[in-house]
ROVO-918449 format. One record per residue (C-alpha): x, y, z. Coordinates in steps of 0.25 Angstrom, whole numbers, plus 2048, in hexadecimal, padded with zeros to 3 digits. Each point is the difference from the previous one (the first is absolute). Example, Ala and Ser with C-alpha at 12.3 -4.5 7.8 and 13.67 -1.06 7.14 Angstrom:
8317EE81F
80680E7FE
This chain:
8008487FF
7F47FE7F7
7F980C7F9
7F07FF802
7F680A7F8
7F57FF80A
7FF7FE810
7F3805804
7F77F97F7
8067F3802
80080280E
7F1801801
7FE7F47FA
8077F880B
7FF80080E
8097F780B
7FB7F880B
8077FF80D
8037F4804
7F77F57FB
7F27FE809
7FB7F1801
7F18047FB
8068087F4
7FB7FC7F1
8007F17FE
7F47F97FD
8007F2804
8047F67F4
80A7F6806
7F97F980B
8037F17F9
80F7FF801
7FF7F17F9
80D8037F7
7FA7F57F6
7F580B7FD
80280C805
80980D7FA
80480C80B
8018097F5
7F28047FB
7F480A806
7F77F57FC
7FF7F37FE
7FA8017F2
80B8087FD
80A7F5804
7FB7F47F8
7FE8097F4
80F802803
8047F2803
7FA7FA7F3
80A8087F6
80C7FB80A
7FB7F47FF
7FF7FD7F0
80B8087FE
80A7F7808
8097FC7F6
80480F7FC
8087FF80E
8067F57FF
80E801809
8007EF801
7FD80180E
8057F780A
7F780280C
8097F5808
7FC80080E
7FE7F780D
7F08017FC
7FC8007F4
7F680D7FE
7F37F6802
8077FA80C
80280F805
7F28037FF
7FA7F5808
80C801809
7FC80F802
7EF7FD802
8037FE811
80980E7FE
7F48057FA
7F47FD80A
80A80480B
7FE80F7FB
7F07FF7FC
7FC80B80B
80E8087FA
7FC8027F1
7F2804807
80880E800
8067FF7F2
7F980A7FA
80680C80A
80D7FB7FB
8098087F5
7FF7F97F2
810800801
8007FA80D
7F67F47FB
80B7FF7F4
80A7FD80C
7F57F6809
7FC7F87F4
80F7FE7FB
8017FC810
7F37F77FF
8057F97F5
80F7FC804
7FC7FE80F
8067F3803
80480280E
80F7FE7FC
80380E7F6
7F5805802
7F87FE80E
7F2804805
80580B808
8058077F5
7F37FF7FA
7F980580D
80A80B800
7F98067F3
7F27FD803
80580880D
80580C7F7
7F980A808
8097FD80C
80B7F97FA
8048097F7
80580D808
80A7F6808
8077FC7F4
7FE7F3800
8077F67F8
7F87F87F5
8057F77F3
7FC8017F2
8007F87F3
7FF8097F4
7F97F87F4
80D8057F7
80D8087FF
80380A7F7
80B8057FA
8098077F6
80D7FF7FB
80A807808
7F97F980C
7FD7F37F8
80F7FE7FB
80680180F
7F57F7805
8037F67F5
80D802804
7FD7FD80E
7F77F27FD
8097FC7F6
80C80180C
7F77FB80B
7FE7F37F7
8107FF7FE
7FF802810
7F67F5802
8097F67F7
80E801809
7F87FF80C
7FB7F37F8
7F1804801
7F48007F3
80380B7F9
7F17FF7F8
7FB805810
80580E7FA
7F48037F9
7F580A801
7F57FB804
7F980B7FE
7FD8077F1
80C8087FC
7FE80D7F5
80B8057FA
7FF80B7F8
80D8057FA
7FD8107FE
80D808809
80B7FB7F3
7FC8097F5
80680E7FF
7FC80D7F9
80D7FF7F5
7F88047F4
7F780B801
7F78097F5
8007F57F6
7F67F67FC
8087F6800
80480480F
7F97F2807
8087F67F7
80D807800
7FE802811
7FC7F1800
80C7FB7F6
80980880C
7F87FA80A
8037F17FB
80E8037FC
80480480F
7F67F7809
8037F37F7
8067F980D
7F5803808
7F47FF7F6
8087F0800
7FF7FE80E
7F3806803
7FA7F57F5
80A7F5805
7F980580D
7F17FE7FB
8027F07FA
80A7FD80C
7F680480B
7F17FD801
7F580A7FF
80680A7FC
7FB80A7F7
80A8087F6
7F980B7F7
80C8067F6
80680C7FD
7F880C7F9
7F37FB806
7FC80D80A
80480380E
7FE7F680C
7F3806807
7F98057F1
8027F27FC
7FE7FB80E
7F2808800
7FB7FD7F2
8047F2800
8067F8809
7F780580D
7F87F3802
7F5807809
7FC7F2804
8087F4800
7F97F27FC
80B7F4806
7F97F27FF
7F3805802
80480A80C
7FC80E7FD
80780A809
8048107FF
80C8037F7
80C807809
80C8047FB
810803807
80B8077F5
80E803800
7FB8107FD
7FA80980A
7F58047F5
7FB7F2800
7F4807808
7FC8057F1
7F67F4800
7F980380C
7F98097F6
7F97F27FB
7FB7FB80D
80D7F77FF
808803810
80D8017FD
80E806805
80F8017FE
8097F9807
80E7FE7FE
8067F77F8
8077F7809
7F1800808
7FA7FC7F5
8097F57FD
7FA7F980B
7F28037FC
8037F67F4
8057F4808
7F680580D
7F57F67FB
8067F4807
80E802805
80180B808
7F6809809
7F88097F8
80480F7FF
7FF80780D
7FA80D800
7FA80980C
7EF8007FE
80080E7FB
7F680B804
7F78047F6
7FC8117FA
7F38027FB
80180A7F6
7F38057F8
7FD8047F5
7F380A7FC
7FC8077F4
8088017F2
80C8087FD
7FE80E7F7
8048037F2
80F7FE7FD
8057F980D
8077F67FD
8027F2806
80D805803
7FC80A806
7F87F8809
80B7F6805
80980D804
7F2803808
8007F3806
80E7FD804
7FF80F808
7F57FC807
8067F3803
80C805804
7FC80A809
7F67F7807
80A7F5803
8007F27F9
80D7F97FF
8007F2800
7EF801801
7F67FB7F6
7F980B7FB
7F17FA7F8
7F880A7F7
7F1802802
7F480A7FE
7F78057F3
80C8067FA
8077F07FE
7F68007F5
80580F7F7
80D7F8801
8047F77F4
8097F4801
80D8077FB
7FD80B80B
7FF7F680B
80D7FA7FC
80680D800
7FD80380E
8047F2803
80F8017FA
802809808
8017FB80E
80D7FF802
80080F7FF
7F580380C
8067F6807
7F67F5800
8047F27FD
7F18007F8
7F78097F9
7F47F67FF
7F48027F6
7F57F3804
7FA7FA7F3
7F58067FB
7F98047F2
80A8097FC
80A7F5801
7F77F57F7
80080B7F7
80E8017FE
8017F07FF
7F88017F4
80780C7FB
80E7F9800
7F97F37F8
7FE7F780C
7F67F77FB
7F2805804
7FD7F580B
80D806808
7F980B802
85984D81D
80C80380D
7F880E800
80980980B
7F780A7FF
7F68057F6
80080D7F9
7F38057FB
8028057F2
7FD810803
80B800808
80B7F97FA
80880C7FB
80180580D
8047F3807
80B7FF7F6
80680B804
8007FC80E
8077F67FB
80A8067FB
80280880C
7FD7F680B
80D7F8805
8067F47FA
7F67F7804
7F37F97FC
7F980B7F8
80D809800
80A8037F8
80780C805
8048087F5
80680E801
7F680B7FE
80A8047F4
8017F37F9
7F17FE800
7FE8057F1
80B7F97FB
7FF7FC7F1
8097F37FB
8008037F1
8047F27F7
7FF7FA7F3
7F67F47FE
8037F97F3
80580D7FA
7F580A805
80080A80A
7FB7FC80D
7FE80480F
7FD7FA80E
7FF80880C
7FD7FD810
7F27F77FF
8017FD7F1
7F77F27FE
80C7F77FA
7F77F4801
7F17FD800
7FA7F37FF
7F37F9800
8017F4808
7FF7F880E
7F57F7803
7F980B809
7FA8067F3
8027FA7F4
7F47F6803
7F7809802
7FA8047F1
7FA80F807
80E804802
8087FB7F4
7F48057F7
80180D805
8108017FC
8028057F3
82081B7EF
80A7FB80A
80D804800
8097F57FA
8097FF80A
7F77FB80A
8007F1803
7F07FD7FC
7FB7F1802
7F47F8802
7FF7F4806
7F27F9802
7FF7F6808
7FA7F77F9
7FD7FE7EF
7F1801802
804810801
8088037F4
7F27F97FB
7F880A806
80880D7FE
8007FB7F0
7F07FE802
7FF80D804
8098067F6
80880680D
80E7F97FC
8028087F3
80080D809
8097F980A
80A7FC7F6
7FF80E7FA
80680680F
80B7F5800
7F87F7808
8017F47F8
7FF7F3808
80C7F9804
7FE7F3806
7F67F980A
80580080C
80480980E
80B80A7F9
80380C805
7F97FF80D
80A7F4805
80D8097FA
8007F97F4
7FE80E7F7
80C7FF7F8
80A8087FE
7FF80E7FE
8048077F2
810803804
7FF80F7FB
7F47FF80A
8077FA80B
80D8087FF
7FA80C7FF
7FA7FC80D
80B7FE807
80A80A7FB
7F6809805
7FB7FC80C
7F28007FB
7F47FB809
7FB7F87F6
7F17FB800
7F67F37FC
7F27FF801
7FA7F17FF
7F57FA802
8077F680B
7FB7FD80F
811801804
80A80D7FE
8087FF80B
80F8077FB
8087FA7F8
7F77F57FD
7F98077F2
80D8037FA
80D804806
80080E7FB
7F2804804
7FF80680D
7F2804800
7F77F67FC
7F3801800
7F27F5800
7F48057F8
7F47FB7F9
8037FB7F0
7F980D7FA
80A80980A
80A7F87FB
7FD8057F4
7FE80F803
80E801808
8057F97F3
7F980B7F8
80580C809
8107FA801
80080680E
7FA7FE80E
80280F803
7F28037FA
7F3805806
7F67F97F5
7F380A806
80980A7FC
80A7FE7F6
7FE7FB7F3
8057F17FB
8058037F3
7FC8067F3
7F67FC7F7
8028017F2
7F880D7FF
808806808
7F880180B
8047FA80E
7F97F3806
80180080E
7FD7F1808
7EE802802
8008007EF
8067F37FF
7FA7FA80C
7F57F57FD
7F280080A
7FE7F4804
7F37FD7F6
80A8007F6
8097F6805
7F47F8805
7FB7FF7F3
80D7FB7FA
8017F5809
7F47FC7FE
8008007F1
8117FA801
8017F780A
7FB7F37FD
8007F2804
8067F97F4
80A807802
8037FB80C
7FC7F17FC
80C8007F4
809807809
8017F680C
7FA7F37F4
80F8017FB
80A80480B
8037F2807
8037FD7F1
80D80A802
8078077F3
80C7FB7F8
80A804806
7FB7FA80F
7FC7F37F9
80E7FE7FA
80780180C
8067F1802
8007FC80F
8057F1807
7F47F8804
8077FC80F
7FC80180D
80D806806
80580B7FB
80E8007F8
80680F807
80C8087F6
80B80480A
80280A7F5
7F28057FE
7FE80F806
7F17FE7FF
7FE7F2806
8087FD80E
8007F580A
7FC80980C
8087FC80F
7F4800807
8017EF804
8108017FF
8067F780B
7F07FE807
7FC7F4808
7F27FA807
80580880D
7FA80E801
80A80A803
7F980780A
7FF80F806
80C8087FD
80280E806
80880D7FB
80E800808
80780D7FE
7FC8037F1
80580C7F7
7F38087FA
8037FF7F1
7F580B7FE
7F980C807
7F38047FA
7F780A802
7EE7FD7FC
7FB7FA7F3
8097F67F9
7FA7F87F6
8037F37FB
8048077F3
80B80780A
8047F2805
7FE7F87F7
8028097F2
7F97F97F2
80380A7F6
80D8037F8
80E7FA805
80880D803
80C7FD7F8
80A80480C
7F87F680A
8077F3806
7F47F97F7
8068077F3
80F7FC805
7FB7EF802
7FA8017F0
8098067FA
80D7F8806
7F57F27FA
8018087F3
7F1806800
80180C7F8
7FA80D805
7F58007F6
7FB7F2804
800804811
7F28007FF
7FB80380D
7FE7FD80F
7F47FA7FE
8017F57F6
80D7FA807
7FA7FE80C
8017F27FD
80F802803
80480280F
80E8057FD
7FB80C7F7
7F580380A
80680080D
80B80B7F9
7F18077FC
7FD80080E
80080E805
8078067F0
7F480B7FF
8078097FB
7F780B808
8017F880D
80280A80D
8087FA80A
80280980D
80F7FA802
8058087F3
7FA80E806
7F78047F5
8087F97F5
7F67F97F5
8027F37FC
8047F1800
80C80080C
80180080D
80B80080B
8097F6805
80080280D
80C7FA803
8088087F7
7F880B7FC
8037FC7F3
7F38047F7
7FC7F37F8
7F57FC7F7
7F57F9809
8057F17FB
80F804800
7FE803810
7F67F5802
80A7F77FB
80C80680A
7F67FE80C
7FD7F47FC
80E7F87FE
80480780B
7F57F7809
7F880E802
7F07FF802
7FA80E7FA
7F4805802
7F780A7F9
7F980F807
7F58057F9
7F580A803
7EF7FD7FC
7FA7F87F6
80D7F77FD
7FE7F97F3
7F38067FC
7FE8007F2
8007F47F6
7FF7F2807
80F7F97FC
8077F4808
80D8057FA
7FF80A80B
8017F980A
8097F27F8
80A80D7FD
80280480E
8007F1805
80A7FE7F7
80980D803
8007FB80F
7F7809805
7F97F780D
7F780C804
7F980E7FC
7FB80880B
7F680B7FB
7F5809806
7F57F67F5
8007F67F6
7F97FF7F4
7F67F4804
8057F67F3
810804802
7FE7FD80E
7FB7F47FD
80D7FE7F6
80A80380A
7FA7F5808
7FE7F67F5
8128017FE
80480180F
80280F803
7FA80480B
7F780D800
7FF80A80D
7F780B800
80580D80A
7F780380A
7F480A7FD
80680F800
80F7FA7FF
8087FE7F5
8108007FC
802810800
7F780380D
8097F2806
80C8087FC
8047F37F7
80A8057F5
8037F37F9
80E7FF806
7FE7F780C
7FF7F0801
7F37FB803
7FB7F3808
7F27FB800
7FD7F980C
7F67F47FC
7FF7F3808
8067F57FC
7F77F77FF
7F38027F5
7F67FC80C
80580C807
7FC80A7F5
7F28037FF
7F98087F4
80180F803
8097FF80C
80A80B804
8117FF800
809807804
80B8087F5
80E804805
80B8077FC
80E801801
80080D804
7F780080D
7F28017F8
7F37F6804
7F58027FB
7F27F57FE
7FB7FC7F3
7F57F77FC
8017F37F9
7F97FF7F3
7FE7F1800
7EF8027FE
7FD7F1802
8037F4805
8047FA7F2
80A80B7FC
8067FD80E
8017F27FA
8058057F2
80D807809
8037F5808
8027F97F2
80880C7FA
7F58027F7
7F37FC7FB
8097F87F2
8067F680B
7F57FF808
7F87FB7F4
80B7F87FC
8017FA810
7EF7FC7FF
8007FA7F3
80A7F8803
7F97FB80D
7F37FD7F8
């Protein structure tokens, strides 16, 4: 749920196209497609060249040592690509009706057409996008880059790192597992909020950091000598998409004299954040992206359906304290209600101009929340401005549910608490509604009662770029968790500029490390007088955070309620200790009169945030920042790493594991594999998230995880969490499904991380009965409901189930990048026909399942129906989820790693 103060005023400012119209707002500026001197970025092409100098004389400032090894040198591609070129003359006659983000996609085409990974057709298919796009056409794409942070970056390194050992027994040139491509890792998801209201809070936090995530800080720089062009930006430096967005965002790449549109993939659905900057970009998942690196020669390019495209425009200016938060919530309704998942939706009207940068990227990160696989923003001068802003040389120039407008939250928290356990519902008895849980904190008196705030935190990437918001923010009850997490340093510089921080610290929120903290789970632990007043009670617990992701249980354990809101509202519900309050009409506290101050006294207008920006944000600050983050701290450039090639693996390491993945693998392909009488090992109903499958937060200390490190000797306090041992398949696949607030219909209405064995009717936790199925010879299968695997993007979600045995899931949707997982590892995703799903199929869980496919990978066409049987008499028809041709290609392999291995060997 994520708490807005204003809907109307936002919602004047925006207005939602229907689908996108041929003739509809782009001026000609790309007619030239000659990738030595054109960009398909740019409104005009004095804006481009003003661009492409800085890019140009600042080359050396990206350096990844790149290695563009290809069949054609770049030049020899050029000339090889002229013919390609004047064969579509009369085609780019009609560029200028074309979509900018679709031009991105033609000129990426353009410039890798070489009839062999990339053929003319596809590029005609683009130029065609009119027609081509509603039949769901099939095209390639070679993003400029790959993006990543470190709970993604360490199993992917992983992954290489095993893919190289797998190229060595097959007798193969391990140096062909490269990227090819420029690789950023920014290690931002390790840092957790430990130490909190003390100045010293971002050292202690980092001290912590290092202490637990010394292995993986090891292998990640072992990972940046060993492979080339990649990219590895240290501990404490900001979140992935602030540093992504400030710094390492190129615009326009310069290779050898070729300039061409910066375009980026990432291993976190919020990658999108960028698209702000007139840079395309998306999530994808990290086993997807993995092929991304090694696609510049090896492999086909990514596959990807040419998406249809949303004009969305934007008029006039937004009113006095509406805040950019505000405006996304606005947005993502509208988006949502219109319909645009797996769509491109591009930005346009006079209003693009009343919107700064930091709005932009706002709107942008939150695309995986409307469903859009981009929120595009073209380049224009708003977008020069903020290059020289964040010290570019001057030649370069949240998963919301639901929202809740702010006048009527009381009142929709006690729905909640009347509404049946479910989302948004609690059902608490009418009698127990008042209840007061009375406890000590450090000897004082203190209390907590249904909707008590027990954590607030300013953090996530969503808002803390964005300097209106963090400006705006500004005595708590002690017991509350209060943190601040910027996402990058050159916001602590701001907030000191504007003399904000000293008010912050005197609320609690002193800052506590650079990096994504509470948002990912990583909030800490709660204070145990705190957290056993909690339980003992029953208490419905709250957090407020400034996050783009509250799904349950992924906040903290004992916060049922957990709620996204703006930085400054963050602050209010920190003020107020509860979020059953009516600010209009209840006062926030006391002023040291005497006299009440209710929310409208404290609130600022928009002039006077305006004016602090203006006066605090700067661009030295900026320039220092990023002039010294490649130079990492002490504690990142002590870290002693071995300068081989192949990696030396630690049987005994619990963060570091050699994954099974290439076990036992040959050249042969192993071909199509059906389901032949499989047990379902869960029955879900709509809405599970990646977090749900595939948890990175705390290691419940009861969990088969908890069992595997203890009986190695890792001590309770040093579990860490999920998400920083993902470089460990044997901790991760007994993570797989261990939400502790997983609801799985075959334990009728019971919460948590269990399910039943059908066979015995034993009730085992999910990896105990995996196991059982699985040395019995037992396939399984997964049920689910809509919007499987919604939520953040996270290979692990798929890798986990692959490795729990499960061959197929068969759901009513798919999230599009955890489809795209399932694929990427060999399981096969069905989709239930429209208006069908298990319950209305009568399916319990309890019946064997086969899936009907052909047996030969010819046979199975993208999209193609097959038949689902049971043991019990039931049939019914499901659709294949195989969207192209190359994910057909990727099962036939048993997954996209071997099919890498399987071409780079036959180069």
């Amino acid at each position: 749920m994520y708490i807005s103060t204003s809907s109307s005023a936002a919602s004047s400012f925006l207005r939602a196209a229907s689908s996108y119209t041929r003739s509809r707002f782009f001026p000609s500026s790309l007619r030239n497609l000659n990738p030595a001197s054109s960009s398909a970025l740019n409104n005009q092409r004095s804006t481009a060249s003003v661009v492409v100098r800085s890019f140009h004389s600042s080359a050396s400032r990206w350096c990844h040592r790149l290695d563009w090894r290809s069949p054609f040198s770049l030049r020899a591609q050029i000339r090889a690509l002229n013919p390609v070129i004047e064969r579509f003359q009369k085609q780019f006659a009609t560029m200028d009706k074309l979509p900018y983000s679709i031009r991105i996609l033609l000129e990426s085409a353009v410039r890798n057409c070489d009839n062999f990974q990339v053929k003319k057709e596809d590029v005609e298919k683009i130029i065609d996008w009119e027609n081509t796009s509603p039949k769901q056409v099939e095209i390639p794409f070679k993003p400029a880059r790959v993006l990543l942070q470190d709970f993604t970056g360490v199993p992917a390194v992983v992954d290489l790192a095993c893919m190289r050992d797998a190229m060595n027994k097959l007798g193969s040139d391990t140096s062909k597992i490269n990227p090819l491509v420029p690789v950023d890792l920014v290690i931002d998801h390790s840092v957790q909020v430990d130490v909190t209201r003390s100045e010293n809070a971002v050292q202690e936090n980092m001290e912590l950091e290092f202490r637990r995530n010394k292995e993986r800080f090891s292998f990640l720089k072992w990972g940046s000598t060993a492979f080339h062009n990649m990219l590895v930006v240290p501990p404490g430096s900001g979140i992935v998409h602030q540093v992504n967005l400030e710094y390492l965002g190129r615009v326009v790449f310069n290779t050898n004299g070729t300039l061409y549109p910066d375009s980026v993939v990432g291993t976190d659905s919020h990658t999108t954040m960028i698209d702000g900057l007139g840079v395309a970009g998306w999530g994808v998942g990290g086993i997807e992206a993995e092929a991304a690196m090694l696609g510049q020669v090896s492999i086909l390019p990514m596959s990807m359906v040419l998406p249809g495209v949303v004009g969305f425009k934007l008029s006039g200016k937004l009113r006095n304290g509406v805040t950019a938060t505000d405006l996304v919530l606005t947005v993502t309704q509208m988006l949502r209600k219109h319909g645009v998942v797996g769509k491109f939706v591009e930005f346009y009207g006079d209003g693009m101009g009343e919107l700064s940068l930091a709005d932009r990227a706002t709107i942008a990160n939150m695309s995986p929340e409307y469903g859009a696989t981009m929120g595009f923003f073209p380049v224009d001068h708003v977008t020069l401005q903020y290059l020289r802003l964040t010290g570019r040389s001057d030649e370069t120039v949240i998963r919301p549910h639901d929202r809740v407008p702010l006048k009527e939250m009381k009142a929709d928290w006690n729905s909640c608490l009347n509404n049946k356990v479910g989302f948004k519902g609690f059902a608490v008895p009418k009698e127990a509604q008042e209840k007061v849980a009375k406890f000590s904190f450090h000897g004082k008196p203190a209390e907590l009662k249904h909707g008590s705030v027990v954590i607030t935190a300013i953090t996530s990437c969503t808002n803390t770029s964005n300097p209106s918001v963090m400006l705006g923010a500004g005595l708590v009850k002690p017991w509350i968790k209060t943190s601040l997490a910027p996402g990058s340093g050159v916001v602590t510089k701001y907030l000191l500029q504007s003399g904000l921080q000293e008010y912050l610290n005197k609320q609690g929120f002193h800052i506590v490390g650079y990096g994504c903290t509470t948002c990912i789970g990583n909030s800490g632990e709660l204070d145990e007088s705190v957290a056993s007043a909690i339980s003992e009670n029953d208490i419905i617990a709250a957090a407020v955070l400034s996050g783009n992701r509250n799904f349950e249980g992924r906040v903290h354990a004992l916060t049922r309620a957990n709620y996204l809101a703006s930085p400054p509202l963050v602050v209010a519900y920190a003020l107020a200790g509860t979020v059953d309050i009516d600010f209009d009409k209840e006062p926030i506290g006391t002023g040291k009169d005497g006299k009440s101050i209710f929310f409208k006294d404290i609130w600022p207008s928009s002039e006077e945030v305006a004016e602090a920006v203006q006066s605090s944000v700067l661009p030295d600050m900026f320039r220092s920042t990023y002039q010294a983050i490649t130079k990492g701290n002490p504690m990142w450039n002590q870290l002693q790493v071995p300068s081989s090639t192949l990696y030396t693996w630690d049987p005994n390491s619990t963060y570091i594991h050699e994954p099974p993945y290439f076990k036992n693998m040959t050249m042969e392909p192993p071909g199509v594999h059906g389901v032949k009488d499989a047990y379902c090992l869960l029955n879900f109903g709509d809405s599970i998230t990646t977090d749900h499958i595939s948890p990175a937060g705390s290691i419940h200390r009861d969990s088969p995880a908890a069992k595997f490190l203890l009986d190695r000797g890792v001590e309770r306090k040093d579990f860490n969490s999920y998400g920083s041992r993902r470089g460990n398949d044997e901790v991760m696949a007994r993570g797989t499904f261990a939400n502790i607030r997983l609801v799985n219909k075959l334990l009728n209405g019971e919460v948590g991380p269990k399910t039943i064995h059908v066979p015995t009717g034993e009730k085992l936790y999910v990896f105990d009965a995996a196991m059982r199925y699985k040395d019995a010879g037992h396939d399984t299968i997964v049920l689910a409901g809509a919007e499987y695997g919604s939520g953040s993007s996270r290979d692990w979600a798929a890798k986990g189930p692959m490795l729990l045995g499960v061959k197929a899931v068969i759901a009513k949707s798919f999230e599009r990048i955890h489809r795209s997982n399932l694929v990427g590892m060999g399981i096969i995703p069905l989709c239930f026909k429209s208006g069908e799903d298990a319950d209305t199929l009568g399916l319990t869980g309890h019946e064997r399942y086969t899936i009907d496919l052909p047996n030969k990978i010819s046979d199975i066409r993208p999209g193609q129906d097959v038949t689902v049987t049971t043991n019990n008499g039931k049939s019914f028809t499901c659709t294949v989820r195989f969207d192209t041709e190359v994910e057909l290609a990727y099962f036939n392999n048993g997954g996209i790693l071997p099919y890498v291995i399987r071409n780079l060997i036959k180069q």
